[in-house]
ROLUMZA-78234 format. One record per residue (C-alpha): residue number from 1; residue in three letters; x, y, z. Coordinates in steps of 0.001 Angstrom, whole numbers, plus 500000, padded with zeros to 6 digits. Layout:
BEGIN
   k   r     c1     c2     c3
 NUM ALA      X      Y      Z
...
END
This chain:
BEGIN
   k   r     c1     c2     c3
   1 UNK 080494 699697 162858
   2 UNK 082525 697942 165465
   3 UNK 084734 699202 168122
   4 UNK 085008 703146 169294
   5 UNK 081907 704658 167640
   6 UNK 082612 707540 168832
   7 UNK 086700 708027 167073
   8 UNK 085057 705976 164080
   9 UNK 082301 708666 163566
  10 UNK 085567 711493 163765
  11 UNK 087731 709219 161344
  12 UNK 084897 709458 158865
  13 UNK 084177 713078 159126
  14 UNK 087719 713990 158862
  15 UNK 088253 711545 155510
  16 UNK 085125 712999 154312
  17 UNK 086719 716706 154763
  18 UNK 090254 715555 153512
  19 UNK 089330 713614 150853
  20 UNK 092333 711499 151357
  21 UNK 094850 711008 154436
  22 UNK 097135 707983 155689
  23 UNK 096784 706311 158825
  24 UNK 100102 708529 160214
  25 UNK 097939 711955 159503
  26 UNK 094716 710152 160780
  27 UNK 096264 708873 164141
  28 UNK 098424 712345 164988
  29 UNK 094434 713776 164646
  30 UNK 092502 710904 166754
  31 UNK 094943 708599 168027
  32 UNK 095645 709962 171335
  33 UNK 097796 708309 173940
  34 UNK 097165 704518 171513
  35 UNK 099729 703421 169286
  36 UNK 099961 704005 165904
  37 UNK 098738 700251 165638
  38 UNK 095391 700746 166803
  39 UNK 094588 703642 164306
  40 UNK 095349 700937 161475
  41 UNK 093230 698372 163058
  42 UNK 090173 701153 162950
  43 UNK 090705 701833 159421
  44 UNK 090740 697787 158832
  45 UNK 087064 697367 160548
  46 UNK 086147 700917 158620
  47 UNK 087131 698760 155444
  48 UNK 085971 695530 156214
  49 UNK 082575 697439 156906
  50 UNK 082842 699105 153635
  51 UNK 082578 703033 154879
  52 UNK 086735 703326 154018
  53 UNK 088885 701853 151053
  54 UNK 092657 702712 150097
  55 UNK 095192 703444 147122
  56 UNK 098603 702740 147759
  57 UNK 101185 705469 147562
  58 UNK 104093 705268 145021
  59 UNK 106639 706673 147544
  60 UNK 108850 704599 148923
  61 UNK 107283 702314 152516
  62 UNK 104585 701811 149544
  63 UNK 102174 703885 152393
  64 UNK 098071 703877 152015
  65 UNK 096301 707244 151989
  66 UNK 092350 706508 152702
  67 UNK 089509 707972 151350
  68 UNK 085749 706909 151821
  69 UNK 083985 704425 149657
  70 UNK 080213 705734 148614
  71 UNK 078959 704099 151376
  72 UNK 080808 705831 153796
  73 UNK 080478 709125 152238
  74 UNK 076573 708425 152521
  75 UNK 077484 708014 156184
  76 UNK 079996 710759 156852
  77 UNK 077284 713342 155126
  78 UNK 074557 712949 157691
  79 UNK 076824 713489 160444
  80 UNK 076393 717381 161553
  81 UNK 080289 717920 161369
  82 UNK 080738 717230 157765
  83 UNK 078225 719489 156717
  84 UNK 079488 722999 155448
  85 UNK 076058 725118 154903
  86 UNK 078328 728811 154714
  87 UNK 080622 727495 151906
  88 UNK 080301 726341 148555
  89 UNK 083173 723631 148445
  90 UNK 084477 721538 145957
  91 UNK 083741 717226 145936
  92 UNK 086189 715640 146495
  93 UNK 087019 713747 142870
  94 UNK 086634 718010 142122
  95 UNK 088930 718331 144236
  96 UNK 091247 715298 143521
  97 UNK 090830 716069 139854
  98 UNK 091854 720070 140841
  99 UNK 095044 719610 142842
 100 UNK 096071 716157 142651
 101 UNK 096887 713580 145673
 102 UNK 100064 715219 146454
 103 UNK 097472 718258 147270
 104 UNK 095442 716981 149549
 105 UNK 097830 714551 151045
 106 UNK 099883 718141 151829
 107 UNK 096660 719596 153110
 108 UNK 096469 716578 155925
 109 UNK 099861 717176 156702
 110 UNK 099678 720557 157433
 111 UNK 097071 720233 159623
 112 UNK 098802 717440 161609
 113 UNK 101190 720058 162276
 114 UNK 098868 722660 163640
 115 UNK 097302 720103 165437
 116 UNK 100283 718708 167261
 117 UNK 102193 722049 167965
 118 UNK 098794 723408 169707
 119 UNK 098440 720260 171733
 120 UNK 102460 720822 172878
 121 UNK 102096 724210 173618
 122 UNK 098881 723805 175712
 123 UNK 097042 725647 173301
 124 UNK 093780 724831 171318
 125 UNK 093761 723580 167241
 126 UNK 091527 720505 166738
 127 UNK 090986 718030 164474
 128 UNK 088023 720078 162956
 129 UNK 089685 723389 162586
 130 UNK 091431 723218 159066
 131 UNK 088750 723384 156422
 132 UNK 089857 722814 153114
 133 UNK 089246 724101 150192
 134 UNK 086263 726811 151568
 135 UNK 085025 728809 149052
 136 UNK 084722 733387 149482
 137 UNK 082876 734689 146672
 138 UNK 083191 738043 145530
 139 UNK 080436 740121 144571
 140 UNK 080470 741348 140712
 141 UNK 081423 736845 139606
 142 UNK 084032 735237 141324
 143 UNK 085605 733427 144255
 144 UNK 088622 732906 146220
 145 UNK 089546 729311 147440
 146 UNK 092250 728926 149068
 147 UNK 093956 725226 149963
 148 UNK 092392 725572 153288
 149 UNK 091074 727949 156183
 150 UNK 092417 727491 159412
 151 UNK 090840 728689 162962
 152 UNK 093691 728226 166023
 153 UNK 093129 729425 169979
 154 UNK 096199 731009 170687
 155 UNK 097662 731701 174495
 156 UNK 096253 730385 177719
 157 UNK 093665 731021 180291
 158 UNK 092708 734700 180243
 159 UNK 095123 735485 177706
 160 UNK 093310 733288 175138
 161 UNK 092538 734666 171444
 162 UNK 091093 733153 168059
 163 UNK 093250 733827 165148
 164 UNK 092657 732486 161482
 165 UNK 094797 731943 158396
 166 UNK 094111 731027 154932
 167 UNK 096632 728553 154062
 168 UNK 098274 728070 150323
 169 UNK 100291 725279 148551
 170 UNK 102819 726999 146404
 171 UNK 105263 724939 144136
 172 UNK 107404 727477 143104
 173 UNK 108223 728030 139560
 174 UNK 105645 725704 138645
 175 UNK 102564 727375 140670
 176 UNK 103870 731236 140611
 177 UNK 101091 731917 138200
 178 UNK 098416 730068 140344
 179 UNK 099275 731341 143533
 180 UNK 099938 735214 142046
 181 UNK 096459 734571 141113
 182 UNK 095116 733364 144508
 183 UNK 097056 736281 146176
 184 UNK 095074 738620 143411
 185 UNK 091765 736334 144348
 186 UNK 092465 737023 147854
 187 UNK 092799 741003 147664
 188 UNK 089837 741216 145891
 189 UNK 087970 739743 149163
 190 UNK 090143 742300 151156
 191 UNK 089122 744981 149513
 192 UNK 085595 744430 148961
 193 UNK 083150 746681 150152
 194 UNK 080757 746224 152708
 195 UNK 076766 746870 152275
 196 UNK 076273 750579 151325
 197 UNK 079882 750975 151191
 198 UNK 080459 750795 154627
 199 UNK 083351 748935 155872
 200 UNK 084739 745798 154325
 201 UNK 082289 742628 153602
 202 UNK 084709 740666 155693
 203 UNK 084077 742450 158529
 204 UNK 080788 740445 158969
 205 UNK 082141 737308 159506
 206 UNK 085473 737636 160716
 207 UNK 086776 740314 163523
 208 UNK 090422 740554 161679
 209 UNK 091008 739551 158582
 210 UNK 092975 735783 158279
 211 UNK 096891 736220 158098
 212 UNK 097920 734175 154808
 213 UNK 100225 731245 154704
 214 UNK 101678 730241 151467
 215 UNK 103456 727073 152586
 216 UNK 106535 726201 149511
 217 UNK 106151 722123 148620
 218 UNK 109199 720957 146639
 219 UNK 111486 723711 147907
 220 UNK 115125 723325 148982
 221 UNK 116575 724939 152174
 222 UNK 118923 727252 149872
 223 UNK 115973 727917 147434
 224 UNK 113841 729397 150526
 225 UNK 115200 733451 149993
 226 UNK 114769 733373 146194
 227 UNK 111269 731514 146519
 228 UNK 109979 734586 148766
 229 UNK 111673 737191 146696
 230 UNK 109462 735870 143831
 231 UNK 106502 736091 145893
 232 UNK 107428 739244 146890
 233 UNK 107668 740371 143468
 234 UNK 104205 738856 142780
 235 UNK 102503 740944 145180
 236 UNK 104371 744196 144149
 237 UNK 102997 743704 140785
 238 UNK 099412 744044 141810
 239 UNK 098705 747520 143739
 240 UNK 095457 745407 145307
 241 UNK 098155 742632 146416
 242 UNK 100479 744838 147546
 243 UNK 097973 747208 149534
 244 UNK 096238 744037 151174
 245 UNK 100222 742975 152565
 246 UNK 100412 746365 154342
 247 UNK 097818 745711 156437
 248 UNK 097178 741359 156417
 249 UNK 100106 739155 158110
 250 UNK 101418 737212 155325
 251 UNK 104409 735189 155495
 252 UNK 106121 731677 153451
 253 UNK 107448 728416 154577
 254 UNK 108640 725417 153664
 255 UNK 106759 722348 154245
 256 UNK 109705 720422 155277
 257 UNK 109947 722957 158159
 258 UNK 106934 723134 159449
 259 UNK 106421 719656 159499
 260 UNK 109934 719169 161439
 261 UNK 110102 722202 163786
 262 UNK 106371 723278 164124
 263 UNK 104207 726556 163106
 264 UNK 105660 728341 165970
 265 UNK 109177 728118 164818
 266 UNK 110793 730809 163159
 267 UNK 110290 729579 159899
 268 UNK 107724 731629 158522
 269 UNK 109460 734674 155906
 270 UNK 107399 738229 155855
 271 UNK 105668 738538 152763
 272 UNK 105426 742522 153123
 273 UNK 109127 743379 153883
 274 UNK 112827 742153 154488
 275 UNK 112241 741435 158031
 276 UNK 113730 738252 159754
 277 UNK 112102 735039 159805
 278 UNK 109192 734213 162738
 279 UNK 106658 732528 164271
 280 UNK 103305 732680 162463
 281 UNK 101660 734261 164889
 282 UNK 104023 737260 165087
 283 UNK 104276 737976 161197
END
């Protein structure tokens, strides 16, 4: 490879996690203080060296979302960041197959967001903290997968503090079956039991249990109130659901906001009441 090994190497591990991602998603992640210009010029040598290729996007600006060849997924694997020994994930033509581009291209651009309202606020989200697609099985058959799992460092100095989130893509109307399910998938790893019945299994790898963020793709600012009152509904028809809201941050927003104003806007709707809408760390 020619150029910055070193941003090169993170370019590849991130495409190898993402499956896809355009060269906007890919510079807000490793561009720095550079120009958008130079992040296209990397993917160029990454192509000419055939480790990255392209499809073009239908949308209009006819944008590229990149993915790795075979080569560079040969590459990518050997590289101690791309490998994911704790989870049993998806490929990614599993995945593409699965969700679709408009899934994973989401996925990217939620984590942009993440990524570029921690580095504003001084606070700590990299471009190795989303993982998508992890995979929590459930003893008894069975797994939850959400769209991704996300680790953040919250605050500043002293007053730092590791939260997580599992992130979901919800189309609503089209998806309220899927994501009731995930919700249902989800409260089963709530509720499961630790060894001997002791505690919850979660407890051994996480010291609070993720808040869960069902971000709404393909939903208008005056379709936001009914979109959570369905969701609402959702987890009110499942007493696991509805137990595992009492007690787990939960909360839904639309992409367009996020993307716009940032995580830490008030855009984010409580999943377990009425209440006003708020920052995701205060749901």
């Amino acid at each position: 490879m020619h150029g910055d090994l070193e941003t090169d190497h993170d370019v590849l591990v991130t495409l190898h996690r993402f499956t896809l991602a355009t060269a906007e998603q890919l510079h807000q992640l490793h561009g720095g203080a550079a120009g958008i210009k130079q992040t296209q010029r990397r993917l160029t040598r990454l192509h000419v060296d055939g480790l990255a290729d392209f499809v073009t996007l239908p949308q209009a600006g006819r944008a590229k979302a990149w993915h790795l060849t075979a080569q560079g997924a040969a590459v990518a694997a050997t590289f101690p960041e791309a490998r994911r020994p704790t989870f049993q994930a998806l490929d990614g033509e599993q995945l593409a197959v699965r969700h679709g581009r408009e899934h994973l291209l989401d996925v990217g651009r939620i984590h942009a967001a993440f990524v570029a309202d921690a580095r504003a606020r001084g606070e700590d989200c990299g471009p190795l903290d989303l993982l998508p697609a992890p995979e929590l099985p459930v003893k008894g058959g069975g797994a939850y997968r959400p769209a991704a799992e996300l680790a953040y460092t919250a605050g500043t100095g002293e007053e730092r503090h590791r939260l997580r989130a599992f992130v979901e893509r919800h189309r609503p109307g089209v998806g309220a079956e899927e994501t009731a399910a995930q919700l249902a998938a989800c409260a089963r790893v709530w509720e499961q039991a630790g060894e001997d019945g002791a505690g919850r299994a979660w407890e051994r790898r996480f010291r609070s249990f993720p808040r869960l963020l069902i971000v709404l793709v393909g939903t208008a600012a005056a379709g936001v109130r009914s979109a959570v009152a369905d969701l609402r509904l959702a987890a009110e028809e499942n007493p696991a659901v509805a137990e595992m809201l009492t007690a787990v941050p939960a909360g839904a927003a639309r992409i367009e906001d996020l993307l716009q104003r940032g995580p830490a806007a008030t855009i984010w709707h409580p999943l377990s009441s009425n209440g006003r809408a708020c920052g995701w760390t205060e749901l």
